[in-house]
CHARMM-style PDB file with segment names, atoms N, HN, CA, C and O in Angstrom:
ATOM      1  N   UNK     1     -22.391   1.258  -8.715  1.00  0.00      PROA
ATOM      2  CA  UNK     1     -22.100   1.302  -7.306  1.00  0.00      PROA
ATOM      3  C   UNK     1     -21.819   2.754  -6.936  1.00  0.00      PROA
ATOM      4  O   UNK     1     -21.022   3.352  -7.658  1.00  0.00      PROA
ATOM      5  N   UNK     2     -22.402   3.443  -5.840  1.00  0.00      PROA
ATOM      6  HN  UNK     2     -23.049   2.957  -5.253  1.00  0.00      PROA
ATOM      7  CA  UNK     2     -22.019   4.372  -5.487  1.00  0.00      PROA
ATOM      8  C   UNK     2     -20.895   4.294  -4.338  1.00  0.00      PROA
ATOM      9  O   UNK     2     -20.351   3.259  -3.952  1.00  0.00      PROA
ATOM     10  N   UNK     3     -20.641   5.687  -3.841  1.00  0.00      PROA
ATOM     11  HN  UNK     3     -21.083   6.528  -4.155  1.00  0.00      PROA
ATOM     12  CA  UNK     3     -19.211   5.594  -3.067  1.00  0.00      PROA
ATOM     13  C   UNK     3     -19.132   4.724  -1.815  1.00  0.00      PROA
ATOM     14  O   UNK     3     -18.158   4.099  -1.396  1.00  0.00      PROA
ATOM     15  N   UNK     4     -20.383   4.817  -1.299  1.00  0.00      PROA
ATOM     16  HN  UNK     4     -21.174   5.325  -1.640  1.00  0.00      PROA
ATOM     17  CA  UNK     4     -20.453   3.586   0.122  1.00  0.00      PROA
ATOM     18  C   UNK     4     -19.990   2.179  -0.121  1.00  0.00      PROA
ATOM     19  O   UNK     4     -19.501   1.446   0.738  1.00  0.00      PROA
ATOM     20  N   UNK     5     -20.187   1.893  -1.326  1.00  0.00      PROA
ATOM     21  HN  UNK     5     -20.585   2.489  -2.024  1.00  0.00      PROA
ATOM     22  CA  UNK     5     -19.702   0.303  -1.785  1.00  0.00      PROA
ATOM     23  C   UNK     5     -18.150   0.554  -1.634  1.00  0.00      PROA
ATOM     24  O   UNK     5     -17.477  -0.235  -0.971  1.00  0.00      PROA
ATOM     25  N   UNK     6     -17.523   1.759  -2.309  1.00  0.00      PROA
ATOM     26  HN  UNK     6     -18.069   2.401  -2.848  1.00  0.00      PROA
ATOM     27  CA  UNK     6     -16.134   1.777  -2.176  1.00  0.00      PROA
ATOM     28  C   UNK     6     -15.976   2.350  -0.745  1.00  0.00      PROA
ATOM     29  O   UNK     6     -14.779   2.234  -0.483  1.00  0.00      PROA
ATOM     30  N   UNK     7     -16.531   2.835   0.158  1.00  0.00      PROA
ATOM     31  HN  UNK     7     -17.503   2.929  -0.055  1.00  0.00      PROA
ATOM     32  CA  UNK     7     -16.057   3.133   1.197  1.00  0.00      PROA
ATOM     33  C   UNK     7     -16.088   2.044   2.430  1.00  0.00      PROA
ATOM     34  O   UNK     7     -15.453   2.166   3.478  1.00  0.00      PROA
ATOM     35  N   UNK     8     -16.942   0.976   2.091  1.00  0.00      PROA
ATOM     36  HN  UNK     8     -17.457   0.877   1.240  1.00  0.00      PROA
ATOM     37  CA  UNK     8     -17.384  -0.163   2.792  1.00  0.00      PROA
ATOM     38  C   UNK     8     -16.078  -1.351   2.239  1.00  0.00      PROA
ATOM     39  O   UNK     8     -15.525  -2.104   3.040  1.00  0.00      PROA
ATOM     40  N   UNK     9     -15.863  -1.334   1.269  1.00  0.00      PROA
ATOM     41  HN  UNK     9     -16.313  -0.722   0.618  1.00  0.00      PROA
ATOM     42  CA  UNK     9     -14.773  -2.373   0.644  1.00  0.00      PROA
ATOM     43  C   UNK     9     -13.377  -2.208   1.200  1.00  0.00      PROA
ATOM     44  O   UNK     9     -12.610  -3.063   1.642  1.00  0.00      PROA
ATOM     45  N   UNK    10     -13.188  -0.473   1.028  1.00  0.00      PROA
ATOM     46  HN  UNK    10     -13.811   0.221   0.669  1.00  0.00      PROA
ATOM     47  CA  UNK    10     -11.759  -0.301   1.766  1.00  0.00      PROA
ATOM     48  C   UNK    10     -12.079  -0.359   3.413  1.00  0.00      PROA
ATOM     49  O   UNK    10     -11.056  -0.459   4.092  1.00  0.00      PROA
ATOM     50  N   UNK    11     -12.646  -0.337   3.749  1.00  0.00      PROA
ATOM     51  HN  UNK    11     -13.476  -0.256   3.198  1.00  0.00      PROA
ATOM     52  CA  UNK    11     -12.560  -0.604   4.887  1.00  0.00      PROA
ATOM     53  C   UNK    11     -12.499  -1.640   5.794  1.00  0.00      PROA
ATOM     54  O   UNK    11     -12.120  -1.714   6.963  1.00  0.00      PROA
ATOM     55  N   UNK    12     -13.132  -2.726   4.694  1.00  0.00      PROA
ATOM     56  HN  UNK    12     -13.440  -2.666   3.745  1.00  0.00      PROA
ATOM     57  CA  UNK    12     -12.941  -3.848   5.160  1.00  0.00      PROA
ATOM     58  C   UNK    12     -11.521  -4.451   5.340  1.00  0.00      PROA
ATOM     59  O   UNK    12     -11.137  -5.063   6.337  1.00  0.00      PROA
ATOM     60  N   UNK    13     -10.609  -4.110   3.921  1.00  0.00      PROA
ATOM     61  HN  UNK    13     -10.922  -3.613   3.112  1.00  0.00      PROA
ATOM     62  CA  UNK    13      -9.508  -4.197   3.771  1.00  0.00      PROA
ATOM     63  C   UNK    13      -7.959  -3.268   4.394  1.00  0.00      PROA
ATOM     64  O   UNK    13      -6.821  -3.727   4.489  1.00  0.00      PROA
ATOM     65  N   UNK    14      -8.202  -2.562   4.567  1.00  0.00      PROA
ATOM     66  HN  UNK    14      -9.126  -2.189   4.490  1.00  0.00      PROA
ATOM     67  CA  UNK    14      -7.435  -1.166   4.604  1.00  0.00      PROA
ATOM     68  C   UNK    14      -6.356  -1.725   6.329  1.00  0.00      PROA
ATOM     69  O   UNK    14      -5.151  -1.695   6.080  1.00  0.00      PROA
ATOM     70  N   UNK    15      -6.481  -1.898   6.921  1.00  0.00      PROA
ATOM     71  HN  UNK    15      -7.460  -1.923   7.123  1.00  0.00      PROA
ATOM     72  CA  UNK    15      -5.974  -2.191   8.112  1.00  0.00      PROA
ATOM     73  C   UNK    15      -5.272  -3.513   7.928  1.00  0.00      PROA
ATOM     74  O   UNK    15      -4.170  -3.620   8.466  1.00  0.00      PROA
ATOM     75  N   UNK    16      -5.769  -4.582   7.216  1.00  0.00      PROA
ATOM     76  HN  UNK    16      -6.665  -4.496   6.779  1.00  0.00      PROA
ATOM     77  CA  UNK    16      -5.433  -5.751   6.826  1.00  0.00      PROA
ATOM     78  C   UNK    16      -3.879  -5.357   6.086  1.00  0.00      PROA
ATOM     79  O   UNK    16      -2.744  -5.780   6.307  1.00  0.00      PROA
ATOM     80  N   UNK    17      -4.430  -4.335   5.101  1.00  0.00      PROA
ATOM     81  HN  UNK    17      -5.352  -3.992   4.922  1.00  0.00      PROA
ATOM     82  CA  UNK    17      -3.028  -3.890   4.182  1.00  0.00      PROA
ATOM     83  C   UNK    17      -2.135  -2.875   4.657  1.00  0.00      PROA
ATOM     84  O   UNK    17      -1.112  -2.704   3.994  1.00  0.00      PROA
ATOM     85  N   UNK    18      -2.283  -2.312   5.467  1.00  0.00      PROA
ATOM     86  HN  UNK    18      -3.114  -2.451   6.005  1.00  0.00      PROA
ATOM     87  CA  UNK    18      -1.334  -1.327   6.171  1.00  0.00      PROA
ATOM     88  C   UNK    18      -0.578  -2.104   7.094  1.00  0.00      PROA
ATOM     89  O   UNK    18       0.605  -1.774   7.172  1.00  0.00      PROA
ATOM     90  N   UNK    19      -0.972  -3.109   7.861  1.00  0.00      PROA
ATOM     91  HN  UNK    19      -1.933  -3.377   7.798  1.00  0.00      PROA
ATOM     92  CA  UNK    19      -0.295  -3.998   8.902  1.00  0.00      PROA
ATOM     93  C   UNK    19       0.586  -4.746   7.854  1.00  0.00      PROA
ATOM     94  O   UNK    19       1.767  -4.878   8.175  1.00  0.00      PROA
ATOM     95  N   UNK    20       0.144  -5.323   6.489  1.00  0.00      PROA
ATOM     96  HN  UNK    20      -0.815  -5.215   6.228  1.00  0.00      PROA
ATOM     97  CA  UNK    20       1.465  -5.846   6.009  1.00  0.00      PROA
ATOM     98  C   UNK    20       2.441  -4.894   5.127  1.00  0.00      PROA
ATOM     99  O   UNK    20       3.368  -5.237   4.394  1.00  0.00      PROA
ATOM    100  N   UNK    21       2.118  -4.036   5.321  1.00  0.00      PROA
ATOM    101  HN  UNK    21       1.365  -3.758   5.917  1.00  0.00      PROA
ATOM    102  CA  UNK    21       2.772  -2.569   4.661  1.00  0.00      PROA
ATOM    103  C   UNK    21       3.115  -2.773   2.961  1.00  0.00      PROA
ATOM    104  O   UNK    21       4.090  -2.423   2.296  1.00  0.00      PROA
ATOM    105  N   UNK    22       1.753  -3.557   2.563  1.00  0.00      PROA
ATOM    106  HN  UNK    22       0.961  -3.841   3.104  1.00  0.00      PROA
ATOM    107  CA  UNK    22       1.503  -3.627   1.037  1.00  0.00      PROA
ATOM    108  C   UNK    22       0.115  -4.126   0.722  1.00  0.00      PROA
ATOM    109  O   UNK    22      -0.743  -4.864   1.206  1.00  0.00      PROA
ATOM    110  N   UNK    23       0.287  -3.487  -0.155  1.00  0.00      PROA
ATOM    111  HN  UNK    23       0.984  -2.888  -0.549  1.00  0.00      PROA
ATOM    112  CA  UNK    23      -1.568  -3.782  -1.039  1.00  0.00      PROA
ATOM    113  C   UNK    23      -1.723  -2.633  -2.148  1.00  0.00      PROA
ATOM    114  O   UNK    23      -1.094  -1.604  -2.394  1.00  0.00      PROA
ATOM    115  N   UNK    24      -3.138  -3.435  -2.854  1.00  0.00      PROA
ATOM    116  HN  UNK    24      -3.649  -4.271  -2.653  1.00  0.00      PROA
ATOM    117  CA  UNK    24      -3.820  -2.162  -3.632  1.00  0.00      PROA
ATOM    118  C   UNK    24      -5.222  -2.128  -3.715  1.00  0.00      PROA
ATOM    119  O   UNK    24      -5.924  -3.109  -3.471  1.00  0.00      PROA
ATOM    120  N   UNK    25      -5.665  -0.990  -4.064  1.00  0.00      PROA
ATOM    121  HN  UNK    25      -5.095  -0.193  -4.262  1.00  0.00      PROA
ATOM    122  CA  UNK    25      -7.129  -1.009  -4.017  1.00  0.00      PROA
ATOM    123  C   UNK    25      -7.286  -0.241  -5.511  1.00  0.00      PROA
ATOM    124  O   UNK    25      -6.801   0.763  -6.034  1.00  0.00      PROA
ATOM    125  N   UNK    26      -8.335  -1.389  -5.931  1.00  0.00      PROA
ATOM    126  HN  UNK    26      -8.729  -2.204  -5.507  1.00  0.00      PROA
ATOM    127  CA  UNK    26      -8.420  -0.630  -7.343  1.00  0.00      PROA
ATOM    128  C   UNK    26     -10.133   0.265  -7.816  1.00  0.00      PROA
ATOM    129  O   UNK    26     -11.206  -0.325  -7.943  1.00  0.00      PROA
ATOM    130  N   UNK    27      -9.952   1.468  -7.956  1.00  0.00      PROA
ATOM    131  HN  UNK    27      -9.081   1.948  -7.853  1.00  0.00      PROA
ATOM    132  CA  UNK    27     -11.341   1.835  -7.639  1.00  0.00      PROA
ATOM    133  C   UNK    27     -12.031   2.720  -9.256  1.00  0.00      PROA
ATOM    134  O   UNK    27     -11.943   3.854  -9.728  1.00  0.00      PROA
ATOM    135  N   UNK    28     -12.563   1.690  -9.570  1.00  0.00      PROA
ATOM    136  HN  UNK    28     -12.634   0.769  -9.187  1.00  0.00      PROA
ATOM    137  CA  UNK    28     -13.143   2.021 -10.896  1.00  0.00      PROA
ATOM    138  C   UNK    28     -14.467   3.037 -11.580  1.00  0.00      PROA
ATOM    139  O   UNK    28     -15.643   2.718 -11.757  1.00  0.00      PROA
ATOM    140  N   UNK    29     -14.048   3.828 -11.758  1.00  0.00      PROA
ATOM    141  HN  UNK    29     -13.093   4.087 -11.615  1.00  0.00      PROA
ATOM    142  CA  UNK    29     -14.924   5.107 -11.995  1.00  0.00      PROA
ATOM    143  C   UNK    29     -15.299   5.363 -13.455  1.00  0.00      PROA
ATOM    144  O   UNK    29     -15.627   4.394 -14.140  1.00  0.00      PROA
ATOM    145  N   UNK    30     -15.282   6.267 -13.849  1.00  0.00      PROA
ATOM    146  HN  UNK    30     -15.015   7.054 -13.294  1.00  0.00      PROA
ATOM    147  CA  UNK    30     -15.823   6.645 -15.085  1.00  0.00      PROA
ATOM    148  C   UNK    30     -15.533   8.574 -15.575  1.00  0.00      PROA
ATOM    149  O   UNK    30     -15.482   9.470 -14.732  1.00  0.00      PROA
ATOM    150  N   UNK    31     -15.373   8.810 -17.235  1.00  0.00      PROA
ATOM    151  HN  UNK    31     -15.415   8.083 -17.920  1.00  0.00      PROA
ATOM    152  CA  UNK    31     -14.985  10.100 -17.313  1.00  0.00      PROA
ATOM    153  C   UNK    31     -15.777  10.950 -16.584  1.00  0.00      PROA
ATOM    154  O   UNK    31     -15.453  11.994 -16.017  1.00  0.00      PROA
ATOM    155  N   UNK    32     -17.188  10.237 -16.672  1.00  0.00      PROA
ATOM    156  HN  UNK    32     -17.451   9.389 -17.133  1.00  0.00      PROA
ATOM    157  CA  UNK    32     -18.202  11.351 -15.736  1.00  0.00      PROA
ATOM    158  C   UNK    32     -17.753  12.100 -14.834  1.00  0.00      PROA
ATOM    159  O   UNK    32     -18.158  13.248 -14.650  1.00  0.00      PROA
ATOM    160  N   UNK    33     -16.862  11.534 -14.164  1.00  0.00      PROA
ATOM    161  HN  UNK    33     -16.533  10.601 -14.313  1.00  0.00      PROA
ATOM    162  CA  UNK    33     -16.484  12.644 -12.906  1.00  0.00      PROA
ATOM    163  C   UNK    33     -15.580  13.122 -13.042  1.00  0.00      PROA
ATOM    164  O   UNK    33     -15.057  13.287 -11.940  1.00  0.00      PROA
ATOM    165  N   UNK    34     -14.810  13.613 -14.063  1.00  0.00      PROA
ATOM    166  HN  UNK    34     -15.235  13.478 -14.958  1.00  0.00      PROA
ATOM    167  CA  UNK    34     -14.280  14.420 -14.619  1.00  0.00      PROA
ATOM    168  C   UNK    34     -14.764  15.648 -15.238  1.00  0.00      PROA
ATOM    169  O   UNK    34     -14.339  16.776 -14.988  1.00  0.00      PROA
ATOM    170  N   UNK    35     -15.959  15.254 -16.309  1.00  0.00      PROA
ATOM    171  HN  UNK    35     -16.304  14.337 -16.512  1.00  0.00      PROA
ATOM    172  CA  UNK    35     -16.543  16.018 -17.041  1.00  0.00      PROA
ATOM    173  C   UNK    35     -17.520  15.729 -16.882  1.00  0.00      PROA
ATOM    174  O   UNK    35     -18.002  14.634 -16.593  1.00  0.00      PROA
ATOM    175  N   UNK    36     -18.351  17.558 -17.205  1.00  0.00      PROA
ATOM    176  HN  UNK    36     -17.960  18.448 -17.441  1.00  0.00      PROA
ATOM    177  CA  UNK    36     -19.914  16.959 -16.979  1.00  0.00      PROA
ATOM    178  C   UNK    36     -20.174  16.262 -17.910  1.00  0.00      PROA
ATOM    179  O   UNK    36     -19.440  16.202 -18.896  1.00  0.00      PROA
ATOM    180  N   UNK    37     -21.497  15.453 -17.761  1.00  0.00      PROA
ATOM    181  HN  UNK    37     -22.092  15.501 -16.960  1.00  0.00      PROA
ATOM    182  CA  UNK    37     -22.447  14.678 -18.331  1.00  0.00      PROA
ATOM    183  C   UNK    37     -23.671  15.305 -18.389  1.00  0.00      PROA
ATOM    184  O   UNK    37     -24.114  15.739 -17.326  1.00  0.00      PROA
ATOM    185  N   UNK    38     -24.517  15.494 -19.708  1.00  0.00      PROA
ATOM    186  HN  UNK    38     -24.157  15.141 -20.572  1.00  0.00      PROA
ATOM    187  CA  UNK    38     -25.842  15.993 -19.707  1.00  0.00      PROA
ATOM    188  C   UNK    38     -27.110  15.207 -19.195  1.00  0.00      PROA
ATOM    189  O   UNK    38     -27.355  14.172 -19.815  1.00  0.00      PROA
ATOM    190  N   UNK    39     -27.936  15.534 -18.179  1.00  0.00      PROA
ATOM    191  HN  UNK    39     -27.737  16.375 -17.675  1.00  0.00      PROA
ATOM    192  CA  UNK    39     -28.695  14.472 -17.337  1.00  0.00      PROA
ATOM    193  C   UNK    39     -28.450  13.461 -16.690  1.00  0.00      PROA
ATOM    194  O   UNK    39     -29.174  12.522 -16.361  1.00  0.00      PROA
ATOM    195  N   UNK    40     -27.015  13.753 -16.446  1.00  0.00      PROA
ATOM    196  HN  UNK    40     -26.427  14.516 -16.713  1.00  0.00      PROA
ATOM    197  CA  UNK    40     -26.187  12.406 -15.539  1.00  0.00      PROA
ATOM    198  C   UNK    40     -25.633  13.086 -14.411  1.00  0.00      PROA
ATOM    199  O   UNK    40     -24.645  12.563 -13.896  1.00  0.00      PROA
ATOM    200  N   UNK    41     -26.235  14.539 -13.748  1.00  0.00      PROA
ATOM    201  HN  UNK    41     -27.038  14.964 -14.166  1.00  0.00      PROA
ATOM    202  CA  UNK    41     -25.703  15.220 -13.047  1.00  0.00      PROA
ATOM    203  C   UNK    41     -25.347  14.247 -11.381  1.00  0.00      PROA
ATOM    204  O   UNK    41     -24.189  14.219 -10.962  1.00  0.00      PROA
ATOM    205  N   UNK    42     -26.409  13.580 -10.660  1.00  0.00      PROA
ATOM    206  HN  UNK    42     -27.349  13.604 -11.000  1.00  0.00      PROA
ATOM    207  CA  UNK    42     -26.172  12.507 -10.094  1.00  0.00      PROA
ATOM    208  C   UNK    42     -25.190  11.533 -10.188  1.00  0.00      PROA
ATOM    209  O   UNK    42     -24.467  11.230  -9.239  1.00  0.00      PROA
ATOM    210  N   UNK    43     -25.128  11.008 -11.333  1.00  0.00      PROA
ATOM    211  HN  UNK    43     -25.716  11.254 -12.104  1.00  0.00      PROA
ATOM    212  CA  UNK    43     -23.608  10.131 -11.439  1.00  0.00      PROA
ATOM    213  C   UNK    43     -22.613  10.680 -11.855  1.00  0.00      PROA
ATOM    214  O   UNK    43     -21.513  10.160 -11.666  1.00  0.00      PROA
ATOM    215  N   UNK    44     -22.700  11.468 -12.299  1.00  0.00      PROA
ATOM    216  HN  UNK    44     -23.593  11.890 -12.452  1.00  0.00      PROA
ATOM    217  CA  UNK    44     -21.169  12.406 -12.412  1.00  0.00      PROA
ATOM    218  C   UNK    44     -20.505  12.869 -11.268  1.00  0.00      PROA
ATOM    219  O   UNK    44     -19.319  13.196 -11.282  1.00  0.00      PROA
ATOM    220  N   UNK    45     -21.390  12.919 -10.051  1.00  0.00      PROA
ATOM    221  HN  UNK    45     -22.354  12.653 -10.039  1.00  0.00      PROA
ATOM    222  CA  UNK    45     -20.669  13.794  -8.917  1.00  0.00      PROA
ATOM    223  C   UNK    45     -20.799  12.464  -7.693  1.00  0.00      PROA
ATOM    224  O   UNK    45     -20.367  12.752  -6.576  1.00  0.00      PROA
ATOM    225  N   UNK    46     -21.459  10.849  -7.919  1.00  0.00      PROA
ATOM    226  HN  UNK    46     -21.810  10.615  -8.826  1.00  0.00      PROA
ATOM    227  CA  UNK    46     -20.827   9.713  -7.698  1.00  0.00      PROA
ATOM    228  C   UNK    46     -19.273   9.534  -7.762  1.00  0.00      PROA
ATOM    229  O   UNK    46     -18.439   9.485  -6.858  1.00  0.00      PROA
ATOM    230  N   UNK    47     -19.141   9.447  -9.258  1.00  0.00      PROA
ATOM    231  HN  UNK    47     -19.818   9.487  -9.992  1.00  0.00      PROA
ATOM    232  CA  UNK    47     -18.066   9.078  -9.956  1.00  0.00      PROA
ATOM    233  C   UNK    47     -16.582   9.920  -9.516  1.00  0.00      PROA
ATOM    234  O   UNK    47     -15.508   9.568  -9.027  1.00  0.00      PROA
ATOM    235  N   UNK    48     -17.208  11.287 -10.008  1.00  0.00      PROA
ATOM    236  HN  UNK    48     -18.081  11.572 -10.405  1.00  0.00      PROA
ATOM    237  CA  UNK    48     -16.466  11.840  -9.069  1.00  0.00      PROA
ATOM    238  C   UNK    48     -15.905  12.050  -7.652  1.00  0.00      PROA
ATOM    239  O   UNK    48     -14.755  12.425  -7.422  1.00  0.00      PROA
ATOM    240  N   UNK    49     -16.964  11.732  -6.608  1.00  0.00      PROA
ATOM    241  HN  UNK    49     -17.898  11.428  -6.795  1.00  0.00      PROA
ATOM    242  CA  UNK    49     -16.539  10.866  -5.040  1.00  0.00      PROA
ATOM    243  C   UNK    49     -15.969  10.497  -5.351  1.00  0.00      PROA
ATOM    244  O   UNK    49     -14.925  11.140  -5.236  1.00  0.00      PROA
ATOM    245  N   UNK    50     -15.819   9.294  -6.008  1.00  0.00      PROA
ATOM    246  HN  UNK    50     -16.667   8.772  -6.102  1.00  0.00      PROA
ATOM    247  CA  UNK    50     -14.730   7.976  -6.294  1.00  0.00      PROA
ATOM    248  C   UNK    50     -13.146   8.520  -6.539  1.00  0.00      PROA
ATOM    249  O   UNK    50     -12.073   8.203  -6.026  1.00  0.00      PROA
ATOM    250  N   UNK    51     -13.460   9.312  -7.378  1.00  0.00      PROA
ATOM    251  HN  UNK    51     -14.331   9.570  -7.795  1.00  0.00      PROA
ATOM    252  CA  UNK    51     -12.191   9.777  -8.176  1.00  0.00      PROA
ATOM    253  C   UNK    51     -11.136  10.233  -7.042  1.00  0.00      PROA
ATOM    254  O   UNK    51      -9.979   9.836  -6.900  1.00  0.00      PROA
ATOM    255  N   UNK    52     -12.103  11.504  -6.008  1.00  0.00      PROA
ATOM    256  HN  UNK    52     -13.043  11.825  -6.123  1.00  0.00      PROA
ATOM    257  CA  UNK    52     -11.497  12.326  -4.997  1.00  0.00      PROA
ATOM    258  C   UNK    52     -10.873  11.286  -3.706  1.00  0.00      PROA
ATOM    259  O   UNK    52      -9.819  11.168  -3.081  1.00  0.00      PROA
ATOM    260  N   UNK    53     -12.320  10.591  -3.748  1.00  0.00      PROA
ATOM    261  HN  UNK    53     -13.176  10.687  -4.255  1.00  0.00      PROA
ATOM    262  CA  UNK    53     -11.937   9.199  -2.667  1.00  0.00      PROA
ATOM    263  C   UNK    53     -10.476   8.408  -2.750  1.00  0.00      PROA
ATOM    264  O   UNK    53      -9.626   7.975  -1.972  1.00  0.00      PROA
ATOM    265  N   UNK    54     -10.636   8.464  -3.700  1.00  0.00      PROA
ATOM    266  HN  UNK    54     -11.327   8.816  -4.332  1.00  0.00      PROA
ATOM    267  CA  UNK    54      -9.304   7.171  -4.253  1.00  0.00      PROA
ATOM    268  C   UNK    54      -7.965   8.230  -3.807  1.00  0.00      PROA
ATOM    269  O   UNK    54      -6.972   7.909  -3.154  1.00  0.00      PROA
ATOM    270  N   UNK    55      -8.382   9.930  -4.538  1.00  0.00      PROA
ATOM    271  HN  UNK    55      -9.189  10.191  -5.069  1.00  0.00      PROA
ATOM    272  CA  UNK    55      -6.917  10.254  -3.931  1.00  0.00      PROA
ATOM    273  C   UNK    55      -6.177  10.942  -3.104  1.00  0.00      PROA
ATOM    274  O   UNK    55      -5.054  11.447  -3.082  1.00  0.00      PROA
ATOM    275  N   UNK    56      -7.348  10.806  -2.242  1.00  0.00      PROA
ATOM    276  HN  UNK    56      -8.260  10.396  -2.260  1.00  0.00      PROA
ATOM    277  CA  UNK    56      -7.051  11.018  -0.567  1.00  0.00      PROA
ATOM    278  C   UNK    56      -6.714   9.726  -0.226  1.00  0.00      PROA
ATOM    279  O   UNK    56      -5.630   9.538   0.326  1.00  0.00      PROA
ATOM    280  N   UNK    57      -7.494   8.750  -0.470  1.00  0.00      PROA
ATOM    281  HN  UNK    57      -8.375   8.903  -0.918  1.00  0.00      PROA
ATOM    282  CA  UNK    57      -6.837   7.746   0.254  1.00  0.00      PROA
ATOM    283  C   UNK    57      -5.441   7.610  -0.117  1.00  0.00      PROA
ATOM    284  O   UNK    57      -4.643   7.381   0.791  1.00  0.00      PROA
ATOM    285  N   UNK    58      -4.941   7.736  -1.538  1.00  0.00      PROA
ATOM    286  HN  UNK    58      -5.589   7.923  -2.276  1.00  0.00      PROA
ATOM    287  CA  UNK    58      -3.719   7.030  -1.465  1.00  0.00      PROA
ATOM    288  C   UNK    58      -2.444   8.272  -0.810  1.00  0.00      PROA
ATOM    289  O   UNK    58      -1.242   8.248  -0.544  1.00  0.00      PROA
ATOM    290  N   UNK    59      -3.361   9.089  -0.776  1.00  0.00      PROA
ATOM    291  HN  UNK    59      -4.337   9.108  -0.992  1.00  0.00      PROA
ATOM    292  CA  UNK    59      -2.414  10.284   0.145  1.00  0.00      PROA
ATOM    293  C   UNK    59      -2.181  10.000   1.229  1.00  0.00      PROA
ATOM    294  O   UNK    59      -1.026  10.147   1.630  1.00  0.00      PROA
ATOM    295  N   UNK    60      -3.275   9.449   2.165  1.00  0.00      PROA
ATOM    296  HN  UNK    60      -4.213   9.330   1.839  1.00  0.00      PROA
ATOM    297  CA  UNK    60      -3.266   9.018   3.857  1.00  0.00      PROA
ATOM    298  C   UNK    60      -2.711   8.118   3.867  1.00  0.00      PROA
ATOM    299  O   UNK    60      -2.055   8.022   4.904  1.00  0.00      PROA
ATOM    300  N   UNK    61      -2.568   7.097   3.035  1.00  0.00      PROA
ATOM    301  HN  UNK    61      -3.101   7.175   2.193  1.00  0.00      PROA
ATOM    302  CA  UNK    61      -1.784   5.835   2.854  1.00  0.00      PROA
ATOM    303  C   UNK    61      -0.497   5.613   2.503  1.00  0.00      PROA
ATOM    304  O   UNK    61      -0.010   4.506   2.733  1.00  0.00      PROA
ATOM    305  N   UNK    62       0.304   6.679   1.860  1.00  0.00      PROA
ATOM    306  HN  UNK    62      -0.092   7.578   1.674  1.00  0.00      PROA
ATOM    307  CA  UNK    62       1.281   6.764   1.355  1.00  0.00      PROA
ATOM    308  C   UNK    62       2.590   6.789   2.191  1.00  0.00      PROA
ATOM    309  O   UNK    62       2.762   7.482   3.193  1.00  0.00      PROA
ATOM    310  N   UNK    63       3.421   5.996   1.678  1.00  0.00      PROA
ATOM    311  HN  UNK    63       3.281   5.432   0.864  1.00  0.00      PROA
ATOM    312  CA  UNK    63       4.774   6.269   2.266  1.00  0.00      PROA
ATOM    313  C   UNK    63       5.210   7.689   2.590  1.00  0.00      PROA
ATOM    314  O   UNK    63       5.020   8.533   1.713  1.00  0.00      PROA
ATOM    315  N   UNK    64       5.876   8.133   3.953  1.00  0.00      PROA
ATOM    316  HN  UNK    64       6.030   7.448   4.665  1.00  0.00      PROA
ATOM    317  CA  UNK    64       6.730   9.330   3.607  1.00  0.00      PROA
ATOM    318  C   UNK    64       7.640   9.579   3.084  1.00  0.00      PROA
ATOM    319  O   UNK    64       8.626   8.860   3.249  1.00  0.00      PROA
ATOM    320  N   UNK    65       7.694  10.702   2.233  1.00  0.00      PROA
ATOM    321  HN  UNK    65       6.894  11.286   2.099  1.00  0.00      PROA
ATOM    322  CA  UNK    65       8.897  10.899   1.598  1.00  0.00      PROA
ATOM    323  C   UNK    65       9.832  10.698   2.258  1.00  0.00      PROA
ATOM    324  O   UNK    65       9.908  11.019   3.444  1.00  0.00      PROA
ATOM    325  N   UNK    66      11.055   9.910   1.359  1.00  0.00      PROA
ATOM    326  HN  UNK    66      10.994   9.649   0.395  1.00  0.00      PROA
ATOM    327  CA  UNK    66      12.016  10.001   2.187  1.00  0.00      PROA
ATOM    328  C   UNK    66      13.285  10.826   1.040  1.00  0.00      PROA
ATOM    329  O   UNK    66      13.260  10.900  -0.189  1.00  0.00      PROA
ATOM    330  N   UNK    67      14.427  11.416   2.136  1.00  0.00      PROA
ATOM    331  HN  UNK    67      14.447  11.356   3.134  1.00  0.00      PROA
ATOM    332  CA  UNK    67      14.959  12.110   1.361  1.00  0.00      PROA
ATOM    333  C   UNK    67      16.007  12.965   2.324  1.00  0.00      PROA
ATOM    334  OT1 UNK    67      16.749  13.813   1.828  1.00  0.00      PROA
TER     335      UNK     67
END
């Protein structure tokens, strides 16, 4: 799956879970997008979307600190 599947999924959900001010989204990637991969240059920088995707979202989503 590339990132539109995960960007289409949270979205479906994402408003649903902020109105009850709980949820999770679990978004399953691979080392590829971490590290390169030889001839996997395409899914490595998928995977990686995912990776970045996931942690912005849980940044925009996140409680404010409190303190």
């Amino acid at each position: 799956m590339g990132l539109r599947g995960y960007l289409l999924v949270t979205r479906a959900v994402i408003n649903h879970m902020l109105g009850r001010d709980r949820g999770r989204t679990i978004h399953i990637s691979s080392s590829a997008g971490k590290v390169d991969s030889p001839n996997l240059a395409a899914y490595s920088a998928a995977k990686g979307a995912v990776i970045a995707f996931a942690k912005a979202l849980a940044r925009e989503t996140a409680e404010p600190a409190r303190g």
